[in-house]
C-alpha positions as CSV (number, residue, x, y, z in Angstrom):
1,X,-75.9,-232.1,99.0
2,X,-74.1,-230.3,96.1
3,X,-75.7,-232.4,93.4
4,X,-79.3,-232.5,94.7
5,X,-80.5,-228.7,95.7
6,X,-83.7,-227.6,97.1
7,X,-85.1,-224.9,95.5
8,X,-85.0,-223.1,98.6
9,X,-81.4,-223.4,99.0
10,X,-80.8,-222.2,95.0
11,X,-82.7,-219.4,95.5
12,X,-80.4,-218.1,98.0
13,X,-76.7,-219.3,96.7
14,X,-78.0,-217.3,93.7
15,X,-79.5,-214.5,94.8
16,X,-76.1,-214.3,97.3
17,X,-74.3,-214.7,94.5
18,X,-76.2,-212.4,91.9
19,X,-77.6,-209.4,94.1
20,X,-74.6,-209.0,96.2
21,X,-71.6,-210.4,94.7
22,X,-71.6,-213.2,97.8
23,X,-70.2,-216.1,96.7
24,X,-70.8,-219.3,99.0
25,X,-70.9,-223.1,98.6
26,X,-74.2,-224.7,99.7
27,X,-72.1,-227.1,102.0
28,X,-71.5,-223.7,104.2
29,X,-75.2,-222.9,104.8
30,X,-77.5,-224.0,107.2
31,X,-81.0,-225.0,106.9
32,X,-83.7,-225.2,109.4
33,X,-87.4,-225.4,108.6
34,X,-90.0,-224.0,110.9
35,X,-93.7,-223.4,111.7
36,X,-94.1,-220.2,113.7
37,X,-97.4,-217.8,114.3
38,X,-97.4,-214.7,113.5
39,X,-97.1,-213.3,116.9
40,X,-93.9,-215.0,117.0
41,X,-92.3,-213.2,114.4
42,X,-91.0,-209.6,114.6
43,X,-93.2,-207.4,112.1
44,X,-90.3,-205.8,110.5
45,X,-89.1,-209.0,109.1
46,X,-92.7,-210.3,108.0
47,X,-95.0,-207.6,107.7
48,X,-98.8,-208.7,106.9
49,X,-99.2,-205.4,104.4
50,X,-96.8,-207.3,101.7
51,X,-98.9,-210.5,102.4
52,X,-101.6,-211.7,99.8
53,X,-103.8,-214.0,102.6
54,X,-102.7,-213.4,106.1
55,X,-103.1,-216.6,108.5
56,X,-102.1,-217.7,112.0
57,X,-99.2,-219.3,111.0
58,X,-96.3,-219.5,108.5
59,X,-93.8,-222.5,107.4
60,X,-90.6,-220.8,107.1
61,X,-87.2,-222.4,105.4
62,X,-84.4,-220.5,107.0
63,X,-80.5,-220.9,105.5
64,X,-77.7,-219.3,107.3
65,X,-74.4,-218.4,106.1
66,X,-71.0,-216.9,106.6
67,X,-69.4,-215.1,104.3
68,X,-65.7,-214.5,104.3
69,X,-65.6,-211.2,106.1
70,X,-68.1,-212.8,108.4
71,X,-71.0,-211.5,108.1
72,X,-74.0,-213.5,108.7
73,X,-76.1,-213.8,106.0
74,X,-79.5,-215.1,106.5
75,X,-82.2,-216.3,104.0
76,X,-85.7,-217.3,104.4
77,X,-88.6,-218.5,101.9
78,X,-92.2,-218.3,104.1
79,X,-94.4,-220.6,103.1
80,X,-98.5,-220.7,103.7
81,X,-99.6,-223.8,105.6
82,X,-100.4,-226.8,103.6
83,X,-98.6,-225.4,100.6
84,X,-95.8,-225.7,98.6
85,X,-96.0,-221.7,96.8
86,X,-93.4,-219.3,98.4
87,X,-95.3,-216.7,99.9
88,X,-92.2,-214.4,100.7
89,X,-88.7,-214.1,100.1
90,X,-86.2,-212.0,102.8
91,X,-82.4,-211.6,103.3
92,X,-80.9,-209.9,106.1
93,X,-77.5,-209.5,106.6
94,X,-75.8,-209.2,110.4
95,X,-79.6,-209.3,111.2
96,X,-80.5,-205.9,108.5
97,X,-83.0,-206.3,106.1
98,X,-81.7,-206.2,102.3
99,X,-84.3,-208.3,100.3
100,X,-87.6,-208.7,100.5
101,X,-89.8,-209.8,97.8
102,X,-93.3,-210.8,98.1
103,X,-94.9,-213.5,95.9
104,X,-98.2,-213.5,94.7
105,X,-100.1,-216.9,95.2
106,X,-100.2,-218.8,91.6
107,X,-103.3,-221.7,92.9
Protein backbone atom coordinates (compact mmCIF):
# COMPACT_ATOMS: atom_id res chain seq x y z
CA UNK A 1 0.00 0.00 0.00
CA UNK A 2 3.04 2.33 0.36
CA UNK A 3 3.09 3.26 -3.39
CA UNK A 4 -0.63 3.71 -3.93
CA UNK A 5 -2.20 6.09 -1.06
CA UNK A 6 -5.66 7.18 -0.60
CA UNK A 7 -6.01 10.64 -0.01
CA UNK A 8 -7.66 9.85 3.11
CA UNK A 9 -4.76 8.04 4.41
CA UNK A 10 -2.15 11.11 3.22
CA UNK A 11 -4.02 13.40 4.92
CA UNK A 12 -3.37 11.82 8.12
CA UNK A 13 0.42 10.45 7.81
CA UNK A 14 0.93 14.14 7.04
CA UNK A 15 -0.93 15.95 9.18
CA UNK A 16 0.56 13.22 12.08
CA UNK A 17 3.64 13.96 10.74
CA UNK A 18 3.40 17.94 10.29
CA UNK A 19 1.03 19.12 13.26
CA UNK A 20 2.46 16.90 15.91
CA UNK A 21 5.79 15.70 15.07
CA UNK A 22 4.21 11.84 14.75
CA UNK A 23 5.98 10.04 12.46
CA UNK A 24 4.25 6.69 11.22
CA UNK A 25 4.41 4.35 8.18
CA UNK A 26 0.97 3.95 6.47
CA UNK A 27 1.60 0.05 6.75
CA UNK A 28 0.88 0.69 10.73
CA UNK A 29 -2.59 2.33 10.34
CA UNK A 30 -5.75 0.93 10.09
CA UNK A 31 -8.61 1.85 7.87
CA UNK A 32 -12.22 1.20 8.19
CA UNK A 33 -14.93 2.94 6.29
CA UNK A 34 -18.36 3.56 7.70
CA UNK A 35 -21.91 4.84 7.33
CA UNK A 36 -23.29 5.92 10.58
CA UNK A 37 -26.46 8.45 11.51
CA UNK A 38 -26.06 11.03 13.39
CA UNK A 39 -27.53 9.76 16.49
CA UNK A 40 -24.93 7.31 16.40
CA UNK A 41 -22.21 9.51 16.85
CA UNK A 42 -21.20 11.35 20.01
CA UNK A 43 -21.76 15.24 19.38
CA UNK A 44 -18.48 16.23 20.77
CA UNK A 45 -16.69 14.44 17.99
CA UNK A 46 -19.13 15.59 15.16
CA UNK A 47 -20.95 18.56 16.11
CA UNK A 48 -23.71 19.72 13.48
CA UNK A 49 -22.73 23.73 14.36
CA UNK A 50 -19.33 23.19 12.25
CA UNK A 51 -21.44 21.38 9.54
CA UNK A 52 -22.40 23.29 6.20
CA UNK A 53 -25.74 20.82 5.32
CA UNK A 54 -26.59 18.56 8.18
CA UNK A 55 -28.17 15.08 7.04
CA UNK A 56 -29.21 11.81 8.60
CA UNK A 57 -26.22 10.16 7.94
CA UNK A 58 -22.43 10.51 7.34
CA UNK A 59 -19.76 8.21 5.45
CA UNK A 60 -16.84 8.33 7.64
CA UNK A 61 -13.07 6.96 6.67
CA UNK A 62 -11.59 6.10 10.03
CA UNK A 63 -7.42 5.29 10.25
CA UNK A 64 -5.98 4.16 13.49
CA UNK A 65 -2.59 4.22 14.67
CA UNK A 66 0.04 3.63 17.30
CA UNK A 67 2.60 5.71 17.84
CA UNK A 68 5.72 4.63 19.63
CA UNK A 69 4.91 5.70 23.13
CA UNK A 70 1.54 4.12 22.39
CA UNK A 71 -0.77 6.39 22.14
CA UNK A 72 -3.60 5.80 19.96
CA UNK A 73 -3.95 8.08 17.43
CA UNK A 74 -7.15 8.20 15.49
CA UNK A 75 -8.09 9.95 12.20
CA UNK A 76 -11.31 10.41 10.41
CA UNK A 77 -12.42 12.29 7.11
CA UNK A 78 -16.61 12.49 7.21
CA UNK A 79 -17.97 12.38 4.14
CA UNK A 80 -21.72 13.51 2.89
CA UNK A 81 -23.64 10.68 1.32
CA UNK A 82 -23.25 10.17 -2.31
CA UNK A 83 -20.20 12.31 -2.36
CA UNK A 84 -16.73 12.23 -2.71
CA UNK A 85 -16.00 16.21 -0.83
CA UNK A 86 -14.62 15.80 2.75
CA UNK A 87 -17.07 17.41 4.83
CA UNK A 88 -14.80 17.26 8.11
CA UNK A 89 -11.51 16.44 9.26
CA UNK A 90 -10.90 15.23 13.20
CA UNK A 91 -7.92 13.67 15.17
CA UNK A 92 -8.14 12.51 18.57
CA UNK A 93 -5.46 11.15 20.36
CA UNK A 94 -6.10 8.35 23.38
CA UNK A 95 -9.70 9.25 22.37
CA UNK A 96 -9.06 13.59 23.05
CA UNK A 97 -9.93 15.80 20.54
CA UNK A 98 -6.85 17.72 18.85
CA UNK A 99 -7.95 18.58 15.22
CA UNK A 100 -10.83 19.42 13.81
CA UNK A 101 -11.29 21.25 10.71
CA UNK A 102 -14.40 21.67 8.88
CA UNK A 103 -14.56 21.90 5.08
CA UNK A 104 -16.75 23.91 3.23
CA UNK A 105 -18.61 22.01 0.25
CA UNK A 106 -16.76 23.04 -3.23
CA UNK A 107 -20.11 21.48 -5.71
Amino acid sequence: MEGKLSRELEWFVSTLAREFGVFVSTREVAVEAVELGIEEVDEWYLPLEVIENPVETFLYELMIVDDATLNEWVGAIIFYPDSPEWCLQIITKNGQLLYRKPLPMTE
